[in-house]
LOVEX-993896 format. One record per residue: residue number from 1; residue in three letters; y, z, x of N, C-alpha, C in turn. Coordinates in steps of 0.02 Angstrom, whole numbers, padded with zeros to 5 digits, always signed. Layout:
N
guti:dotor:n.yy:n.zz:n.xx:ca.yy:ca.zz:ca.xx:c.yy:c.zz:c.xx
NUM:Ala:Y:Z:X:Y:Z:X:Y:Z:X
...
//
This chain:
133
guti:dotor:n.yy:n.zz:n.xx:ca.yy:ca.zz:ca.xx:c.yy:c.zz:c.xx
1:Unk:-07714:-05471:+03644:-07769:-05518:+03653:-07831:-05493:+03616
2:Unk:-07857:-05543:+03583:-07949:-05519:+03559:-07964:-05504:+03591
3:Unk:-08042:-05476:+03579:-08096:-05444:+03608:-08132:-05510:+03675
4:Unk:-08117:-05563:+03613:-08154:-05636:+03623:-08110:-05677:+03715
5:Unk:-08066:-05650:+03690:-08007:-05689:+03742:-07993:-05642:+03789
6:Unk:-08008:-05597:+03776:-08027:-05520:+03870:-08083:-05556:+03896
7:Unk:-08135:-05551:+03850:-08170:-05550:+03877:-08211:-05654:+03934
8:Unk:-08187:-05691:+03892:-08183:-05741:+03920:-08126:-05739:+03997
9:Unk:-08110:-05715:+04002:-08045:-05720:+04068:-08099:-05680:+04099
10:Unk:-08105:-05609:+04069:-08160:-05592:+04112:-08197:-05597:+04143
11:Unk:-08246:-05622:+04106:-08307:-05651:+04141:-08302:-05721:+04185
12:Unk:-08248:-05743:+04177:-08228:-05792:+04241:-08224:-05736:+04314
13:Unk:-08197:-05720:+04294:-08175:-05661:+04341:-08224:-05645:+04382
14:Unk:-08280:-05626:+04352:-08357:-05559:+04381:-08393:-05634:+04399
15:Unk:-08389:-05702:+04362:-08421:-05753:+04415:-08396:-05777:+04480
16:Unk:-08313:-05745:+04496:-08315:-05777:+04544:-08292:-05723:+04596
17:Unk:-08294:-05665:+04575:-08307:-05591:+04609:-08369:-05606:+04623
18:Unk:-08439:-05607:+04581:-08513:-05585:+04597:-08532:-05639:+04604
19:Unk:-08512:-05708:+04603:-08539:-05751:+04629:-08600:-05754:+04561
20:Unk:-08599:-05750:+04495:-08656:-05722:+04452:-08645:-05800:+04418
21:Unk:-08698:-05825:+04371:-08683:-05876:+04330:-08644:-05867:+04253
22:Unk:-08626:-05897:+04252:-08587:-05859:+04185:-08606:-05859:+04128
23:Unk:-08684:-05896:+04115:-08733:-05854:+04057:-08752:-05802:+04083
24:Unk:-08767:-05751:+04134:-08786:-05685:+04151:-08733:-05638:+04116
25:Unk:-08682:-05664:+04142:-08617:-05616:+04098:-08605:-05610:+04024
26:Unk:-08641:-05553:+03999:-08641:-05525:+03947:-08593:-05462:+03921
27:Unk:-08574:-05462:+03842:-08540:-05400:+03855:-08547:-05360:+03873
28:Unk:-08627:-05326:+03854:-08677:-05266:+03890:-08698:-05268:+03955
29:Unk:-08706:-05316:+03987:-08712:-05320:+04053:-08670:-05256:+04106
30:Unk:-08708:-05217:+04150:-08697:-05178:+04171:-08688:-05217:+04255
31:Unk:-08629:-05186:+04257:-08592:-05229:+04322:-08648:-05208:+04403
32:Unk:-08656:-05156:+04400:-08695:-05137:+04447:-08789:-05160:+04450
33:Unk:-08790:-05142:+04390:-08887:-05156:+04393:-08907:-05206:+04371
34:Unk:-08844:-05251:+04318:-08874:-05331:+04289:-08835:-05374:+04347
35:Unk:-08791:-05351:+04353:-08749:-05415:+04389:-08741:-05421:+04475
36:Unk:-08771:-05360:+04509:-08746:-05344:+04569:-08720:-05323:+04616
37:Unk:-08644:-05302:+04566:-08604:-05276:+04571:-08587:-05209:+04653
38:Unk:-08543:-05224:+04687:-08556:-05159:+04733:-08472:-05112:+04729
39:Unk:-08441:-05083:+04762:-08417:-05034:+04767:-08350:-05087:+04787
40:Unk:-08349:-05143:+04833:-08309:-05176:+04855:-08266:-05238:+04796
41:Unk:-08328:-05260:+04763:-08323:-05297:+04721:-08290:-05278:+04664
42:Unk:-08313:-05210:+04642:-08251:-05164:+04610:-08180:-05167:+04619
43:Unk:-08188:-05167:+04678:-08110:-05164:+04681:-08063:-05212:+04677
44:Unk:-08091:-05296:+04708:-08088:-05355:+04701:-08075:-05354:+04603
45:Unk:-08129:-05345:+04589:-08096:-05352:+04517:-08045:-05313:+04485
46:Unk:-08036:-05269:+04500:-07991:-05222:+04492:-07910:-05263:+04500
47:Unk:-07913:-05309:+04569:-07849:-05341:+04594:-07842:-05406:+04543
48:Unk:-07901:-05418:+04546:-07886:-05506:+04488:-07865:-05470:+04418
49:Unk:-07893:-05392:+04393:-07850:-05389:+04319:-07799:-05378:+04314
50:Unk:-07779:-05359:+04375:-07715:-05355:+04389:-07674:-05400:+04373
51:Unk:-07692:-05452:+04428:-07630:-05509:+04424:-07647:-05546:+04368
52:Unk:-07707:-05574:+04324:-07715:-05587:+04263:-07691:-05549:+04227
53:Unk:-07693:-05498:+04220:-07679:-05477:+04123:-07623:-05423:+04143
54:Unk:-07595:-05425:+04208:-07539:-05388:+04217:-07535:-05305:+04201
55:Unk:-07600:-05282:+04215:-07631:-05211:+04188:-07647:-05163:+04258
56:Unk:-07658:-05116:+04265:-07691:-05077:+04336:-07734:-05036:+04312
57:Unk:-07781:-05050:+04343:-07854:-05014:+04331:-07862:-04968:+04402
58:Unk:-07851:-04904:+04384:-07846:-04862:+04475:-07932:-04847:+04491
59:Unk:-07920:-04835:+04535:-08022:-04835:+04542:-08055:-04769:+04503
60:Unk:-08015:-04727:+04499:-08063:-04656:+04456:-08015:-04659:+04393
61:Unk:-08016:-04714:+04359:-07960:-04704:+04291:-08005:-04678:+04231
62:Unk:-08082:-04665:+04235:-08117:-04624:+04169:-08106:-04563:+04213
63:Unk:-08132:-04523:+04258:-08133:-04476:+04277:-08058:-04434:+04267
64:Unk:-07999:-04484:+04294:-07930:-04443:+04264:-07933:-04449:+04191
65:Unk:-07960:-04510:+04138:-07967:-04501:+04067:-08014:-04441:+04050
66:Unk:-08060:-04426:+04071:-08091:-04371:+04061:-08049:-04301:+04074
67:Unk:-08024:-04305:+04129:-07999:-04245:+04138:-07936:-04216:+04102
68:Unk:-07904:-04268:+04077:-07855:-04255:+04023:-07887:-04216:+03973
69:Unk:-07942:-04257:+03946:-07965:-04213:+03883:-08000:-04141:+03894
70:Unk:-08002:-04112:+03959:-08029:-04051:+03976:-07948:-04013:+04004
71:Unk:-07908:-04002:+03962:-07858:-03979:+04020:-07874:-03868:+04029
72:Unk:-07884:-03876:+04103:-07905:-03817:+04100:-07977:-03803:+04117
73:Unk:-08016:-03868:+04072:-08096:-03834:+04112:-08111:-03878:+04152
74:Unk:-08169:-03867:+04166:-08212:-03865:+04258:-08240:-03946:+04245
75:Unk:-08229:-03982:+04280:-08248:-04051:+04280:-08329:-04053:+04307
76:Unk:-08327:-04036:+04372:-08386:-04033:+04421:-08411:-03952:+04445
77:Unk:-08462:-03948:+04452:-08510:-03880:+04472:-08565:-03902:+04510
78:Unk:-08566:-03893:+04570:-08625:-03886:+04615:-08637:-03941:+04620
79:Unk:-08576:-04001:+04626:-08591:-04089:+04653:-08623:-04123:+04576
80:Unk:-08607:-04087:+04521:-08631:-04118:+04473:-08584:-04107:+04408
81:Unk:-08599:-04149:+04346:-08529:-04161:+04328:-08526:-04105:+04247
82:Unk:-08504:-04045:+04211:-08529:-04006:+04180:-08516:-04038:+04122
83:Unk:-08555:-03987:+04065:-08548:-04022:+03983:-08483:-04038:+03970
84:Unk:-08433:-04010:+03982:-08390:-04017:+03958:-08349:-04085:+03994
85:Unk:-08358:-04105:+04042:-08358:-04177:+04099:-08388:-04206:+04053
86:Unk:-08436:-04215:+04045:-08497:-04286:+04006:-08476:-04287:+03943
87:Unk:-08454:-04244:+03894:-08397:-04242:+03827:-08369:-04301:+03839
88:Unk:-08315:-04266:+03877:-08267:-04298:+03893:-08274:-04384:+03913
89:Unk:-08305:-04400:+03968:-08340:-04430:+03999:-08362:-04495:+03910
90:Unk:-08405:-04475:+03881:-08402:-04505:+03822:-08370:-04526:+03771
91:Unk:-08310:-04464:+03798:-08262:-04501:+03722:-08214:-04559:+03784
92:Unk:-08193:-04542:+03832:-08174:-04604:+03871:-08218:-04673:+03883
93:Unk:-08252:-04676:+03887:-08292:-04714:+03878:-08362:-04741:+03818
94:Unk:-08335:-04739:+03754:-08367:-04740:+03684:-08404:-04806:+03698
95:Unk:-08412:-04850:+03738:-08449:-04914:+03750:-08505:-04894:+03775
96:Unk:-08512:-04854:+03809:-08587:-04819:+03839:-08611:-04793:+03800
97:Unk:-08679:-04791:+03796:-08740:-04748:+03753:-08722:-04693:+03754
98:Unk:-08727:-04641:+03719:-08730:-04578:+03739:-08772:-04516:+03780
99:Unk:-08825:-04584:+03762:-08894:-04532:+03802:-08882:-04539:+03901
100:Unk:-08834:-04600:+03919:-08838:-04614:+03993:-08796:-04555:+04023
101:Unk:-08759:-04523:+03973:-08721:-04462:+03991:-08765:-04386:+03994
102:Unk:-08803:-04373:+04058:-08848:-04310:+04048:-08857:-04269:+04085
103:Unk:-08902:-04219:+04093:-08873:-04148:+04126:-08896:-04197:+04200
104:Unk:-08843:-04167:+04259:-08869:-04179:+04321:-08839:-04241:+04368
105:Unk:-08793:-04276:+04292:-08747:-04324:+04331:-08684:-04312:+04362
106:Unk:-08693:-04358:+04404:-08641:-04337:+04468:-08581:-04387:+04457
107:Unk:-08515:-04391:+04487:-08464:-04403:+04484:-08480:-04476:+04520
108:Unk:-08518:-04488:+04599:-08542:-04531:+04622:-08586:-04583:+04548
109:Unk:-08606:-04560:+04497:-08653:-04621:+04471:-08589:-04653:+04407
110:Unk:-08535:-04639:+04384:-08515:-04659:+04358:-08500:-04756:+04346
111:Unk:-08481:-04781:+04417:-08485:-04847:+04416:-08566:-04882:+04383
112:Unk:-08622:-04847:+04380:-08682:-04878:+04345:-08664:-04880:+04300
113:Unk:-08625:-04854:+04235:-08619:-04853:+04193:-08575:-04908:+04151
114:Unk:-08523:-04929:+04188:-08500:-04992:+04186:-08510:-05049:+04148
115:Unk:-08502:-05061:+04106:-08527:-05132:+04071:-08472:-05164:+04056
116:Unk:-08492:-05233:+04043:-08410:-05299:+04042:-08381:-05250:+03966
117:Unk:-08414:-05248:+03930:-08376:-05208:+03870:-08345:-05159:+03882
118:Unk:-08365:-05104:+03932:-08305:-05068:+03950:-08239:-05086:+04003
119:Unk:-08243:-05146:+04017:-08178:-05154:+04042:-08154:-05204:+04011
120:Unk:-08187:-05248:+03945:-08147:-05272:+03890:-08112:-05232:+03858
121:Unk:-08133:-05174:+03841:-08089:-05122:+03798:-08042:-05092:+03808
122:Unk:-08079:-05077:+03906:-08021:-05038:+03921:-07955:-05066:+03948
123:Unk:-07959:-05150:+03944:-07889:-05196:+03977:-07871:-05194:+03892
124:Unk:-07905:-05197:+03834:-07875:-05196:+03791:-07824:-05138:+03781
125:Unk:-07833:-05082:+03786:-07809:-05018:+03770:-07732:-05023:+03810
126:Unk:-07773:-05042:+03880:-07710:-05067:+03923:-07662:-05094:+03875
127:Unk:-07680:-05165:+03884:-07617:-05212:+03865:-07608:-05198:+03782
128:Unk:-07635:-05169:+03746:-07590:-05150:+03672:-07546:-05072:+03700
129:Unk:-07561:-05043:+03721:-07538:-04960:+03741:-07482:-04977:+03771
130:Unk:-07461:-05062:+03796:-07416:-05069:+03829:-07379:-05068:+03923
131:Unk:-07446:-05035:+03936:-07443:-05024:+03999:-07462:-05100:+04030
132:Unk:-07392:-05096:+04064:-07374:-05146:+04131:-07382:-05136:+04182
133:Unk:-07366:-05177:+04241:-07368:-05160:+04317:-07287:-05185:+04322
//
């Protein structure tokens, strides 16, 4: 599927998860601070990409992508997430700025980071990588 055609199913999706209008839904739109987004609603969407695009999105799937690319070093130190986490952390997630990745972030703020573009990409990666349910 395009970029164009994720992301349209999508954003049906987050309007009728967030109840949002569907000019608010942007690719950049950050699910938590533009759109509303809470912890529950996450997961709700999580179930509709499911049965739409036949993909599984597990709830910490950057944090295990991150941790792949550290095999061996220290993810978290003292409730906070280390350089070598936020690396990581960035190359899993290349849709985020790089600057939102910085000393002092915690494992808890990752969902802010969220934008419809990163879960266009990442159902893309899905469904070309081949992964089914």
């Amino acid at each position: 599927m395009t970029e164009t055609e994720v992301f349209e199913k999508l954003r049906a999706m987050l309007v009728e998860v967030l109840g949002v209008r569907q000019e608010q839904v942007q690719m950049d739109s950050v699910l938590v601070e533009d759109l509303g987004a809470e912890s529950i609603d996450l997961l709700d969407l999580s179930f509709l990409i499911e049965q739409k695009f036949g993909v599984t999105l597990e709830p910490d799937e950057f944090e295990k992508e991150a941790r792949k690319r550290i095999p061996g070093g220290q993810y978290e130190q003292a409730g906070h997430l280390t350089q070598e986490a936020l690396e990581a952390l960035r190359q899993a997630m290349p849709e985020v700025p790089p600057d939102r990745f910085r000393q002092g972030f915690r494992k808890v703020d990752v969902p802010a980071l969220l934008t419809v573009r990163v879960f266009v990409h990442l159902i893309q990666r899905k469904l070309n990588g081949g992964e089914k349910r």
